[in-house]
C-alpha positions in Angstrom: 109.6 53.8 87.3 109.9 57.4 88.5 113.7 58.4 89.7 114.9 58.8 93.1 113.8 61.8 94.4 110.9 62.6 92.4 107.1 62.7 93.3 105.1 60.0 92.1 104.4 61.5 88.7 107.5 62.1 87.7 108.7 65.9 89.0 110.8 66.7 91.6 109.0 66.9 95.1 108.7 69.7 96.9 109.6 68.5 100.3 108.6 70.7 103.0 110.2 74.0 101.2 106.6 75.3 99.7 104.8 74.4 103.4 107.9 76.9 105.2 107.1 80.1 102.5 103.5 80.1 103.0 103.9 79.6 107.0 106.3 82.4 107.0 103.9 84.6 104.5 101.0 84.2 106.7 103.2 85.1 109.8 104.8 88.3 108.5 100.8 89.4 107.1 99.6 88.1 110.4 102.3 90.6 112.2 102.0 93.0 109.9 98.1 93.5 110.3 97.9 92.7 114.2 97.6 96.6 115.7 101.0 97.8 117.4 100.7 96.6 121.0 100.8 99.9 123.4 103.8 98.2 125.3 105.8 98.6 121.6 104.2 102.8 122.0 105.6 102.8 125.0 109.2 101.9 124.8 109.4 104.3 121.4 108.2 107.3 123.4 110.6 106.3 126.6 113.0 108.8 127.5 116.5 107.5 127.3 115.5 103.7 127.2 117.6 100.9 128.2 119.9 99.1 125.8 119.4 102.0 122.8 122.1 104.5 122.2 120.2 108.0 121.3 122.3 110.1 118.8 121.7 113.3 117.5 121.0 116.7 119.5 118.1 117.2 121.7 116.8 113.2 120.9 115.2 112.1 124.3 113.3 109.0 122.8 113.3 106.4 120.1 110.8 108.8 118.0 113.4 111.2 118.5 116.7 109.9 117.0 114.3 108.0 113.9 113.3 111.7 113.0 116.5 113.1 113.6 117.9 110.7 111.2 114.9 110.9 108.9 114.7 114.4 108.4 116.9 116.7 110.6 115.7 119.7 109.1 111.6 118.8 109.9 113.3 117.5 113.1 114.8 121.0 114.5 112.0 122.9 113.0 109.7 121.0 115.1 111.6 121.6 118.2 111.6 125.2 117.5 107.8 125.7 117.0 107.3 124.1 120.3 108.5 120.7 120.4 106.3 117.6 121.6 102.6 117.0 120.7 101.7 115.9 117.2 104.4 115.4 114.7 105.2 118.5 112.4 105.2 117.5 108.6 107.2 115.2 107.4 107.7 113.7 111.3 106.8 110.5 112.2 104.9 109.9 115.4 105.6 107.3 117.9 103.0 104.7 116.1 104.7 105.1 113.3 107.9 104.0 114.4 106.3 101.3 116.5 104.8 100.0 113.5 108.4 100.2 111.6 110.0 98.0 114.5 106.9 95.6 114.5 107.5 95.3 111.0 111.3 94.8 111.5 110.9 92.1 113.6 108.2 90.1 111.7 111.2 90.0 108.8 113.3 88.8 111.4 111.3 86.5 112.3 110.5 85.4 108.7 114.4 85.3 107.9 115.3 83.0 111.0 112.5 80.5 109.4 113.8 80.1 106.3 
């Protein structure tokens, strides 16, 4: 006779751990493949948006501040040549950092689950 709490031959059972990390895998692959929604574009390339703190000099949007805190040096450079329009190199553009924050969130997500 097998012990209490064992499966029926003999090894532990899993219970429903094993069912909750492949749910929360296929989640985080499922928000990490899905394309960024334009609304998430968006509210990276607002200027000054609501409920986020910019810091740095001359950081108007979300893109902003991330590169200023990436790279300040690419950052200034990149205001001096002429400032927005495609990112200079080693500048992220705004889908970049949307993808970041989507990526973010789906670990959120994944960590509230488990």
């Amino acid at each position: 006779m097998a012990c209490p709490g064992t499966g029926w031959n003999g090894r532990a059972a899993g219970g429903y751990r094993p069912i909750a990390l492949i749910v929360a895998a296929l989640l985080f692959c499922a928000m990490v493949l899905l394309p960024v929604p334009r609304s998430l574009i968006g509210l990276v390339e607002q200027a000054d948006p609501p409920g986020y703190n910019l810091s740095g000099a001359n950081t108007e949007t979300i893109v902003d501040s991330v590169n200023f805190h990436k790279n300040p040096e690419a950052f200034e450079a990149g205001l001096e040549s002429g400032g927005p329009g495609e990112p200079a190199n080693g500048l992220e553009s705004s889908e970049d950092v949307a993808r970041r924050a989507m990526i973010m969130v789906a670990i959120l997500v994944v960590a509230a689950l488990l």
